[in-house]
N, C-alpha and C positions, 0 to 999 in steps of 0.2 A: 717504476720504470727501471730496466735491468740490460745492461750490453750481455748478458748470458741468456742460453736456449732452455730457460728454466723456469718452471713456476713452482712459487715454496706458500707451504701454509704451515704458520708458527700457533703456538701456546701463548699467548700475549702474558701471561703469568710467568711461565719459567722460562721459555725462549725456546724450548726445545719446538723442533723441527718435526711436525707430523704427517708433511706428506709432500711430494713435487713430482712435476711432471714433466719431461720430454719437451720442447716446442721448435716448430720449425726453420724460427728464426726469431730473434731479440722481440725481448714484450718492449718496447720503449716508450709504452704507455700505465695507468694505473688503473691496477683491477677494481672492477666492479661487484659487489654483492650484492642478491638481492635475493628476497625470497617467495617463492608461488605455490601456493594451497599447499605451505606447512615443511615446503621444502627449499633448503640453502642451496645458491648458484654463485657461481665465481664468473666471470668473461673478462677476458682482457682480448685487445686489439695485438696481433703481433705482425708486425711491419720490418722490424730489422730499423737501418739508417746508412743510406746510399753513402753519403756525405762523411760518414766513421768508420767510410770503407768494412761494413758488415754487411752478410748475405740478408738481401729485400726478401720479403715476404709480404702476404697480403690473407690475412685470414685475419676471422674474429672467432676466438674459440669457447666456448663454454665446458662448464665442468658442475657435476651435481654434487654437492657436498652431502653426508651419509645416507640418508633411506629415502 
């Protein structure tokens, strides 16, 4: 969970940063992985938080990790 409009995917090894994306407002939830016939998924819920005075949002978004 993150107060920025971002999603990041790290190297668990070195740390380096291999990819992020745009989002329409705070993920202030924790992403999901999972994988279907042989292929990686990310979804996280992104909502924002009325109450931290950030812009609400209301989508669940997914994202297809490589092929």
């Amino acid at each position: 969970a993150a107060a920025e409009h971002v999603i990041r995917i790290f190297d668990i090894k070195t740390g380096q940063e291999l990819w992020k994306h745009q989002l329409p407002a705070a993920a202030m939830a924790t992403p999901m992985s999972y994988e279907v016939d042989g292929v990686q998924y990310i979804t996280v819920a992104v909502g924002g938080h009325d109450q931290l005075g950030m812009e609400r949002g209301d989508y669940l978004m997914t994202f297809r990790i490589g092929k």
